[in-house]
C-alpha positions as CSV (number, residue, x, y, z in Angstrom):
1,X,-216.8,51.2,112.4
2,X,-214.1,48.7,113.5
3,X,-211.8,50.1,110.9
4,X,-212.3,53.7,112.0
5,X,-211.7,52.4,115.3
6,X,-208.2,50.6,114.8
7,X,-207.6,53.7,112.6
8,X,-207.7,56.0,115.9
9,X,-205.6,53.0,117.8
10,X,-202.8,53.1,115.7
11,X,-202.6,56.7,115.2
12,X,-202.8,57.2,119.2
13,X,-200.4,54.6,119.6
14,X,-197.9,56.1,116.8
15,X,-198.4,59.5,118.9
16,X,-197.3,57.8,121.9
17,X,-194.3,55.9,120.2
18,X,-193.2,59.0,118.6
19,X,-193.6,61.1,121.9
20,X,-191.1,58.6,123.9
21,X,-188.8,58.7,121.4
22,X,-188.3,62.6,121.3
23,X,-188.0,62.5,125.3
24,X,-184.3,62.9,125.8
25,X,-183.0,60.2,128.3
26,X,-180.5,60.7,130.4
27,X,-176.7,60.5,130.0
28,X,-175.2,60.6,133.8
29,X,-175.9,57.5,136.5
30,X,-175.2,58.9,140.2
31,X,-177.2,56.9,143.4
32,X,-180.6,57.9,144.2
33,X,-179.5,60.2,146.8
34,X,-178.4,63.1,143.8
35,X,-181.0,65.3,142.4
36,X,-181.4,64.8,139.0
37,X,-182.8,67.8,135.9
38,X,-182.8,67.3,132.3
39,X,-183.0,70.6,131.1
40,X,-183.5,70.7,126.8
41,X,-181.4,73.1,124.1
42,X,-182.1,76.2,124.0
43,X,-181.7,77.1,127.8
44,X,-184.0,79.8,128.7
45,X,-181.1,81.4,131.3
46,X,-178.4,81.2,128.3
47,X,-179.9,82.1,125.0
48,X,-176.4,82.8,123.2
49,X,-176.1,78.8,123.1
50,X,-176.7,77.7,120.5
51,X,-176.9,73.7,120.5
52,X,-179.4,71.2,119.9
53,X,-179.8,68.6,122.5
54,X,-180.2,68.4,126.4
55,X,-178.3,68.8,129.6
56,X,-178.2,65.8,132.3
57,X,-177.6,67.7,135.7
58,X,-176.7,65.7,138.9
59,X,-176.2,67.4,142.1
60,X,-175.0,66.1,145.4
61,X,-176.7,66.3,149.1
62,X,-176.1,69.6,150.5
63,X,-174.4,71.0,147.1
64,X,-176.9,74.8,147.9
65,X,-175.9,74.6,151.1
66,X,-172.8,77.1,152.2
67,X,-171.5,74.7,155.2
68,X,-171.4,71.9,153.3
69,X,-168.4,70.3,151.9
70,X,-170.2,69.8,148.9
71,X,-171.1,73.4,148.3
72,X,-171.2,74.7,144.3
73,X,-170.0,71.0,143.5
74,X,-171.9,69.1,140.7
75,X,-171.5,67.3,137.9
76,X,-173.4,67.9,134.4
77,X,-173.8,66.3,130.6
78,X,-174.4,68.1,127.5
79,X,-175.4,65.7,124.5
80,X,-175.1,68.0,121.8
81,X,-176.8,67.1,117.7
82,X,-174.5,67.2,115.2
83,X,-171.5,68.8,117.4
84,X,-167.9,66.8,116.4
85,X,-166.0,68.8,119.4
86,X,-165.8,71.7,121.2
87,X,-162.2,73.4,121.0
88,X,-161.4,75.1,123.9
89,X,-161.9,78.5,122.9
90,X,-165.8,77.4,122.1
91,X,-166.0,75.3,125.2
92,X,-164.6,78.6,127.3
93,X,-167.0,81.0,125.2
94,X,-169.9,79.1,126.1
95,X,-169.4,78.1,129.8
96,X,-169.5,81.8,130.0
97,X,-172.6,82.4,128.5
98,X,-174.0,79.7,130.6
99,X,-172.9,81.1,134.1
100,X,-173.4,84.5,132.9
101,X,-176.9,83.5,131.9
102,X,-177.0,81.7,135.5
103,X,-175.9,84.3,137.7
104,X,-177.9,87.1,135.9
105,X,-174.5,88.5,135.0
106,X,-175.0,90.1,131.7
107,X,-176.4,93.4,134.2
108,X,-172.9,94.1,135.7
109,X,-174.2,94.9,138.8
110,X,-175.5,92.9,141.6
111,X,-177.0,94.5,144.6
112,X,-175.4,97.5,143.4
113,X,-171.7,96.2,143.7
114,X,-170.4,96.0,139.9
115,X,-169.4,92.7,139.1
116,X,-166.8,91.5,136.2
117,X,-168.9,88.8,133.4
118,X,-167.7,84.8,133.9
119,X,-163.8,84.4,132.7
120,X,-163.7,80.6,132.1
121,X,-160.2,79.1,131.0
122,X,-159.6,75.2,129.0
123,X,-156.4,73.6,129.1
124,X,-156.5,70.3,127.0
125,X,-155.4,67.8,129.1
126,X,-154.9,64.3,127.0
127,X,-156.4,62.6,124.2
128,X,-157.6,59.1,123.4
129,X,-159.6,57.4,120.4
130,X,-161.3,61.1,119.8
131,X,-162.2,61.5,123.0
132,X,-160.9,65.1,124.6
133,X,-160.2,65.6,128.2
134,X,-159.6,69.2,129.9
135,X,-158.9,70.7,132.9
136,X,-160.1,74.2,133.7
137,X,-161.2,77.3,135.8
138,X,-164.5,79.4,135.8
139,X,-164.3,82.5,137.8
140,X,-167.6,84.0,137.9
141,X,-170.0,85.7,140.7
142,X,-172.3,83.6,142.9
143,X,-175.2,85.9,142.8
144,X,-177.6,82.9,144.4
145,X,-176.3,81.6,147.6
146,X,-173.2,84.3,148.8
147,X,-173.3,87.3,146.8
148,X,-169.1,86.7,146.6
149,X,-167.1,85.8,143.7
150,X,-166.6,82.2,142.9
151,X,-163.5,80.1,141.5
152,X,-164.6,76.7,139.9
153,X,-162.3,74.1,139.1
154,X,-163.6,71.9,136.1
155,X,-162.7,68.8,135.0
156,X,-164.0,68.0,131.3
157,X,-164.6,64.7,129.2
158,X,-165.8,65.0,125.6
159,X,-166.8,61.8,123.6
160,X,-167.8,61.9,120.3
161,X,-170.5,58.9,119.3
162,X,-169.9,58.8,115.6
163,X,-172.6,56.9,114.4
164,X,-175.6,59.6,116.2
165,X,-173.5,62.6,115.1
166,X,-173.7,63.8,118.5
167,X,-171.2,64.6,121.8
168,X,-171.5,64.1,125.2
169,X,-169.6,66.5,127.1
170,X,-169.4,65.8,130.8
171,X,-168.4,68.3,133.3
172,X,-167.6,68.1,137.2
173,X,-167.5,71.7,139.0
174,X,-166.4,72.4,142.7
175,X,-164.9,75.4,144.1
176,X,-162.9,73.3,146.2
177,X,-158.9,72.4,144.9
178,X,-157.7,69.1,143.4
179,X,-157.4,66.8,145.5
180,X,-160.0,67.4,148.1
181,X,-162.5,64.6,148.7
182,X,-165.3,66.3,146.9
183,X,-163.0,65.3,143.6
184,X,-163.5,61.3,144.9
185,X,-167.3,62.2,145.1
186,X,-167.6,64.2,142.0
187,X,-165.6,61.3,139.9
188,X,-168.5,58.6,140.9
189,X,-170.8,60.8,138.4
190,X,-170.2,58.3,135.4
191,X,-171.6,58.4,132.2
192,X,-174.0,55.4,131.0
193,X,-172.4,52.4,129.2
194,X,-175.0,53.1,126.4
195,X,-174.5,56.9,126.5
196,X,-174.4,56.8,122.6
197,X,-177.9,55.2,122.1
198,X,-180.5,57.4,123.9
């Protein structure tokens, strides 16, 4: 009886163990006052994705909020299995899947104005110790908050953690210019010193 019964502790306990380590963790560190969603690979909205992994999202106070100077701006992770790097053809291609997916754009019409699918460009900005940095554009339509087309400008670091096989890709979006104060804001979204080990 005691046998069967450490039997059914261990296996509950290996169930447990094996649970917590299949939870992704998060990637991104903001202050308590950001909302923070882990969203798992694939996304339900963008379907043509086709990682393995998770998304760390992080958005500010008042980011849904029209009047407020942090409107549309917000930062977000990918940790991607068994991705090296993203070139930026594949980083533009899927970006636009994902907003496409996010806007509902793959209709072409939204409240019966036809609307043109996400255009998303990359520009490869620098690189250091295989680690890629880009600067970009998404021009898409922001069927959820003003029913208006929307210019996002996108900053973009990609690591590469060698010994997981995996990326982290972190991206900052704002539809305000370079150079505004959003940018200081956006810039405080850090990755976690142990990024590499969740």
């Amino acid at each position: 009886m005691k046998v069967n019964m450490l039997i059914i502790c261990l296996l509950l306990h290996s169930i447990v163990v094996f649970g917590q380590e299949d939870q992704p963790m998060e990637v991104l560190k903001t202050d308590s006052t950001w909302i923070k969603e882990i969203i798992e690979f694939p996304l339900g909205f963008a379907q043509e994705i086709k990682f393995k992994g998770f998304e760390d999202l992080r958005f500010p106070p008042g980011w849904s909020k029209e009047e407020s100077p942090n409107f549309w701006s917000y930062a977000w992770a990918w940790s991607l299995n068994d991705v090296k790097k993203l070139t930026e053809s594949e980083l533009e291609q899927n970006i636009q899947f994902y907003f496409d997916g996010l806007m509902g754009l793959s209709l072409r019409k939204h409240n019966g104005v036809n609307i043109q699918p996400t255009n998303a460009i990359f520009i490869k900005k620098e690189i250091s110790r295989g680690n890629y940095h880009y600067i970009g554009k998404v021009k898409t339509f922001d069927t959820r908050y003003t029913n208006k087309p929307m210019t996002l400008h996108v900053l973009v670091e990609q690591h590469y953690c060698s010994q997981e096989k995996r990326s982290i890709i972190l991206f900052r979006f704002s539809p305000k210019a370079f150079g505004n104060q959003v940018w200081e804001l956006l810039k405080k979204v850090k990755l976690r010193t142990n990024f590499c080990e969740h």
